[in-house]
mmCIF file of the C-alpha atoms, coordinates in Angstrom:
data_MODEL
# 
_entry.id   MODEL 
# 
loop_
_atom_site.group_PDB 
_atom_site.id 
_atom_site.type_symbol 
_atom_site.label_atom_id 
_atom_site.label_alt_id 
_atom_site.label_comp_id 
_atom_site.label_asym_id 
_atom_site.label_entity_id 
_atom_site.label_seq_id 
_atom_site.pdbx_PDB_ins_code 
_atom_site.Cartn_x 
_atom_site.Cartn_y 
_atom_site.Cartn_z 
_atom_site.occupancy 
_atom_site.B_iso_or_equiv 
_atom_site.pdbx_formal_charge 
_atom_site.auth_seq_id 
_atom_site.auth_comp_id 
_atom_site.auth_asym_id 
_atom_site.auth_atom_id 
_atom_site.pdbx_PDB_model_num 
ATOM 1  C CA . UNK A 1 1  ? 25.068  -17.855 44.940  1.00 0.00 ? 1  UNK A CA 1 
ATOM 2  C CA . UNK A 1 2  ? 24.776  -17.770 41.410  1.00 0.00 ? 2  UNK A CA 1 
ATOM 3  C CA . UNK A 1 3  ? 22.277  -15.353 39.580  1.00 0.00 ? 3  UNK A CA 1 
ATOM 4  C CA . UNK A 1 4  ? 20.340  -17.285 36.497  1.00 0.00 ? 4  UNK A CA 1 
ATOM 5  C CA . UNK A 1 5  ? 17.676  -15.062 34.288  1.00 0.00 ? 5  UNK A CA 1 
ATOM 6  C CA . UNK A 1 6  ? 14.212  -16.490 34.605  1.00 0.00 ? 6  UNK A CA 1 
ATOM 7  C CA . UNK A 1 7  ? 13.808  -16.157 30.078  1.00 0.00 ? 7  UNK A CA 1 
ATOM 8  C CA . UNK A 1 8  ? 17.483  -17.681 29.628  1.00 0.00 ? 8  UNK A CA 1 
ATOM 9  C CA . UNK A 1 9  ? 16.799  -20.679 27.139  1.00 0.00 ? 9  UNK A CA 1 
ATOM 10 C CA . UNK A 1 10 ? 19.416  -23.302 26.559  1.00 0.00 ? 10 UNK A CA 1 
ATOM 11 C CA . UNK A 1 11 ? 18.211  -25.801 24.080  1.00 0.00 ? 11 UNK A CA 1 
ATOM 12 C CA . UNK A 1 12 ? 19.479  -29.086 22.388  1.00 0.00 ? 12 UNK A CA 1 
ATOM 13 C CA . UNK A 1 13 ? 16.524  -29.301 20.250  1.00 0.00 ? 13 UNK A CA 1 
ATOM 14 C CA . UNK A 1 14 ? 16.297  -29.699 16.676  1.00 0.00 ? 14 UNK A CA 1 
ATOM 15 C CA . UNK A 1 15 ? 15.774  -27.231 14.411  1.00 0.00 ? 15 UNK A CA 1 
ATOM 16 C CA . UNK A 1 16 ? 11.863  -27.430 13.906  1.00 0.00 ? 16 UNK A CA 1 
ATOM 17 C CA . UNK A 1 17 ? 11.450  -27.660 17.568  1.00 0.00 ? 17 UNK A CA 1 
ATOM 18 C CA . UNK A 1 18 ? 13.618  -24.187 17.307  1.00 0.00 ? 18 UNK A CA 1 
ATOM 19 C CA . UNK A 1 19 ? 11.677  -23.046 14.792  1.00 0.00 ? 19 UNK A CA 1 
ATOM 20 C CA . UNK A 1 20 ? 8.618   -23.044 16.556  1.00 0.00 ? 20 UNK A CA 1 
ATOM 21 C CA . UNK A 1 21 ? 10.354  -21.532 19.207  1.00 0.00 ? 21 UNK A CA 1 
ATOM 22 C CA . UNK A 1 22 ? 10.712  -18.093 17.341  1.00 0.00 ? 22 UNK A CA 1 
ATOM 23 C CA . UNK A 1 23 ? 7.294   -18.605 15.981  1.00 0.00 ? 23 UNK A CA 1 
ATOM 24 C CA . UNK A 1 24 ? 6.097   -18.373 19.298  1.00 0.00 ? 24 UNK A CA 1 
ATOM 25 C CA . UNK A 1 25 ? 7.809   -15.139 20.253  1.00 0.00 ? 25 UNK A CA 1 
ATOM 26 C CA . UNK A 1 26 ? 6.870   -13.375 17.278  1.00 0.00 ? 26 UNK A CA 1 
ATOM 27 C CA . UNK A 1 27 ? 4.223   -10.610 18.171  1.00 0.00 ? 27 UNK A CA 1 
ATOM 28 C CA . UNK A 1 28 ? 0.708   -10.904 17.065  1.00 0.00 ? 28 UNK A CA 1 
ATOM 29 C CA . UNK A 1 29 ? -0.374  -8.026  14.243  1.00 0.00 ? 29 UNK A CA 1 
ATOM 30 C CA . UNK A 1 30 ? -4.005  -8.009  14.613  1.00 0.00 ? 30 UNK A CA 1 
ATOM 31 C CA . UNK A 1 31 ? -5.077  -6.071  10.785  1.00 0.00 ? 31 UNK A CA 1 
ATOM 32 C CA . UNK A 1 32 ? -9.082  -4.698  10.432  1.00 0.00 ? 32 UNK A CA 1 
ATOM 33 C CA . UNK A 1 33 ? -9.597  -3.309  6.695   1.00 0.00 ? 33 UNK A CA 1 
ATOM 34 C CA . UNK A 1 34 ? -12.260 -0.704  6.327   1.00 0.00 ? 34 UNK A CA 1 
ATOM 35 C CA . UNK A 1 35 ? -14.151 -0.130  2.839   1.00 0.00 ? 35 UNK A CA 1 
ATOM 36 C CA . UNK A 1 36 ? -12.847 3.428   1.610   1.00 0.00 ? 36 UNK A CA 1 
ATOM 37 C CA . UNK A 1 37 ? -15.939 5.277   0.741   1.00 0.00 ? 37 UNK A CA 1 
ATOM 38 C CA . UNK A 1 38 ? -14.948 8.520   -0.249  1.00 0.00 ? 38 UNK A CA 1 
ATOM 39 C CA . UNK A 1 39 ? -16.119 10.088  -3.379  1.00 0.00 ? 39 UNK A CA 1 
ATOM 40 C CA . UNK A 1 40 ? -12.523 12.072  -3.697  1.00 0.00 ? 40 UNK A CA 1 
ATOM 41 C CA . UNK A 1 41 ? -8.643  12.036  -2.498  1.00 0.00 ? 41 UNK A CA 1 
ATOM 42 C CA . UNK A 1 42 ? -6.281  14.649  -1.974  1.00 0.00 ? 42 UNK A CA 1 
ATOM 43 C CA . UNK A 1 43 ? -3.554  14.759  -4.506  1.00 0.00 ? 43 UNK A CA 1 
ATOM 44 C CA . UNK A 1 44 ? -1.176  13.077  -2.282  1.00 0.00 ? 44 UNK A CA 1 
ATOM 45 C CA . UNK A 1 45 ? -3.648  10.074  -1.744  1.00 0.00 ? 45 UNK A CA 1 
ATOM 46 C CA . UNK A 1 46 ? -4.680  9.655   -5.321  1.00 0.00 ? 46 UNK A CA 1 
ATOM 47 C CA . UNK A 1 47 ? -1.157  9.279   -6.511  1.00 0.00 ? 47 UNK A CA 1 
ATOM 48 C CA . UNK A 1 48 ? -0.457  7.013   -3.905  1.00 0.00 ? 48 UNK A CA 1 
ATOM 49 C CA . UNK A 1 49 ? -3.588  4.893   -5.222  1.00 0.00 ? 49 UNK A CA 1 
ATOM 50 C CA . UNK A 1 50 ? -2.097  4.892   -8.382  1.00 0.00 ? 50 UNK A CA 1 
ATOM 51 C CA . UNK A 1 51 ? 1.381   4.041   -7.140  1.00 0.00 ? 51 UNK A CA 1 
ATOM 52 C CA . UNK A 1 52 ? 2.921   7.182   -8.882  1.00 0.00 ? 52 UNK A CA 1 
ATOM 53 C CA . UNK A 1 53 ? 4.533   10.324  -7.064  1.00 0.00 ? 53 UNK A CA 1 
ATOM 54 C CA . UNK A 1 54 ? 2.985   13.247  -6.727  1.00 0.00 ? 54 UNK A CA 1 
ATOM 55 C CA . UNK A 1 55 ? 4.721   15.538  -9.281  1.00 0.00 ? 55 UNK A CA 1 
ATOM 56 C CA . UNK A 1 56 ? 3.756   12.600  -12.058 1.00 0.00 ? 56 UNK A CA 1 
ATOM 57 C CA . UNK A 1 57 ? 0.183   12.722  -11.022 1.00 0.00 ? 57 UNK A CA 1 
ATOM 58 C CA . UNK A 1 58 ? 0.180   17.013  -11.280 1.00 0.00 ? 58 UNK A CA 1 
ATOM 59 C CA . UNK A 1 59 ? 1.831   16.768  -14.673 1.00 0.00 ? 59 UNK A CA 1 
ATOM 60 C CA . UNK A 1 60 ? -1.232  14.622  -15.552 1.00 0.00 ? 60 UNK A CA 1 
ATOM 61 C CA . UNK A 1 61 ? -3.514  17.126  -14.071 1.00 0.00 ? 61 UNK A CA 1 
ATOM 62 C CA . UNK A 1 62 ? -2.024  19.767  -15.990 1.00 0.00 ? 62 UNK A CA 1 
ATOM 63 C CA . UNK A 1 63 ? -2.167  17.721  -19.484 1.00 0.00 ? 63 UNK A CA 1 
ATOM 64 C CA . UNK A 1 64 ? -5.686  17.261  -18.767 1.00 0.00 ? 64 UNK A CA 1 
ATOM 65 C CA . UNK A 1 65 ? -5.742  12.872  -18.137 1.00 0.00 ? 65 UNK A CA 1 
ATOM 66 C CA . UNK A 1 66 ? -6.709  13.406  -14.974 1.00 0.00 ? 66 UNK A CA 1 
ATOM 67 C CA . UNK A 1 67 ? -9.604  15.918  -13.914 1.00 0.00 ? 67 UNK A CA 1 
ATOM 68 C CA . UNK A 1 68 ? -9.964  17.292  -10.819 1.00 0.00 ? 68 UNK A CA 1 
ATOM 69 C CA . UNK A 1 69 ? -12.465 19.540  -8.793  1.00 0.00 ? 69 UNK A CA 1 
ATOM 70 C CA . UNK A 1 70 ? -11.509 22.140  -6.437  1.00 0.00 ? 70 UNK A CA 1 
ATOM 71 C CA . UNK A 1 71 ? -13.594 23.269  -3.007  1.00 0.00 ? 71 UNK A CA 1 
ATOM 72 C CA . UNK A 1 72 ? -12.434 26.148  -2.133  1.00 0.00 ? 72 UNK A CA 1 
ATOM 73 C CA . UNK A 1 73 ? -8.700  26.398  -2.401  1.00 0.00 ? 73 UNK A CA 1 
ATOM 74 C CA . UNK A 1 74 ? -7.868  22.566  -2.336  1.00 0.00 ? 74 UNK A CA 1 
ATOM 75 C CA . UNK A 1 75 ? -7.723  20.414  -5.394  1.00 0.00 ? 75 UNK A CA 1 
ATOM 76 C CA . UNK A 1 76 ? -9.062  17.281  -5.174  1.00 0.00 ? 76 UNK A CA 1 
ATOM 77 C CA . UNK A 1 77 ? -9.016  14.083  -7.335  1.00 0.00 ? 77 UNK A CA 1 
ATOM 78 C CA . UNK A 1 78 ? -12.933 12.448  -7.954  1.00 0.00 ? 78 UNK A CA 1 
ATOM 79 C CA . UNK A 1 79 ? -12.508 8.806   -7.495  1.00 0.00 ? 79 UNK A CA 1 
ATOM 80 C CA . UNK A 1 80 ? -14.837 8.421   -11.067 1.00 0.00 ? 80 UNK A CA 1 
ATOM 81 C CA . UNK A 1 81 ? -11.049 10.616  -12.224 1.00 0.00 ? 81 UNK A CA 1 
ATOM 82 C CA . UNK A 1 82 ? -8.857  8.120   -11.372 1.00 0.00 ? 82 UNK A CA 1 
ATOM 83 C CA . UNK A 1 83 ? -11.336 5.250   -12.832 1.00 0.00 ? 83 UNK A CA 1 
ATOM 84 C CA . UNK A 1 84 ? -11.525 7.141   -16.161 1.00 0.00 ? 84 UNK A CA 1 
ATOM 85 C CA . UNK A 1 85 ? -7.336  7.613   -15.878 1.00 0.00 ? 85 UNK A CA 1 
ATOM 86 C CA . UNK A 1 86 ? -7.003  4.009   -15.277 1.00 0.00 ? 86 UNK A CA 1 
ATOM 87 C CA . UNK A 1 87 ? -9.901  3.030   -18.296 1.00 0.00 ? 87 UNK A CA 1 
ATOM 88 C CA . UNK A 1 88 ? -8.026  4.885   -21.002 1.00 0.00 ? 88 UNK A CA 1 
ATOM 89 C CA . UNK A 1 89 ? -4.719  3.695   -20.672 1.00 0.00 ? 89 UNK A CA 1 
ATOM 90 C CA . UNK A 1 90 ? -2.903  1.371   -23.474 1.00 0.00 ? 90 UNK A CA 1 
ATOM 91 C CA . UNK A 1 91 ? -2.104  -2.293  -22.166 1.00 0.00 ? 91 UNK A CA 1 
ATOM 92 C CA . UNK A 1 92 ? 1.159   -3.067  -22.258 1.00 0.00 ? 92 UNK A CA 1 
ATOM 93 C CA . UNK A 1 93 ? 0.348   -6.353  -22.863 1.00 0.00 ? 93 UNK A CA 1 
ATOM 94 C CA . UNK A 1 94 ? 2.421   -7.456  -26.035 1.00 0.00 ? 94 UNK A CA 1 
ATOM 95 C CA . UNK A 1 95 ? 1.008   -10.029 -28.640 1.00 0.00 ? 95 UNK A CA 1 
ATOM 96 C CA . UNK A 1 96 ? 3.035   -12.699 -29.612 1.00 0.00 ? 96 UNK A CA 1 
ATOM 97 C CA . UNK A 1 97 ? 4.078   -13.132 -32.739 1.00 0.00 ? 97 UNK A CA 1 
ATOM 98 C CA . UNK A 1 98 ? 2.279   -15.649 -35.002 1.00 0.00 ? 98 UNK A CA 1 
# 
């Protein structure tokens, strides 16, 4: 008696047919986005909005581009900071030349 698996798959098909094989056996990623509503971010967070590391984002701070708040002992980044950050810095855009 010979033993066969029940998800063995032995095809001649063509390759879209094939295709949609693996299409079919991909899993599902179901994805909800949620409106951020906070007012501040940790240090950590803001520089990831800003897609910078964190040691760029504290020598920032401590030039004074970015302000921050602090309650209690943590330091916090205002979301209005990071807008301000983002509103004074050049374009990089280059003119062409006439």
């Amino acid at each position: 008696m010979t033993s066969t698996s029940p998800l063995r798959l032995i095809s001649t098909s063509t390759e879209p047919q094939r295709r949609r094989v693996r299409e079919v056996e991909q899993p599902v990623i179901n994805i909800t986005l949620q409106t951020d509503e906070r007012r501040v971010f940790s240090v950590a967070e803001a520089a990831a909005a800003l897609g910078i590391g964190r040691s760029k984002l504290y020598e920032f701070i401590a030039a004074g581009e970015i302000r921050t708040i602090h309650i209690g002992r943590l330091c916090k980044v205002p979301v209005e900071a990071i807008d301000e950050f983002l509103a004074t810095r050049p374009s990089t855009h280059q003119r062409p030349a006439p």
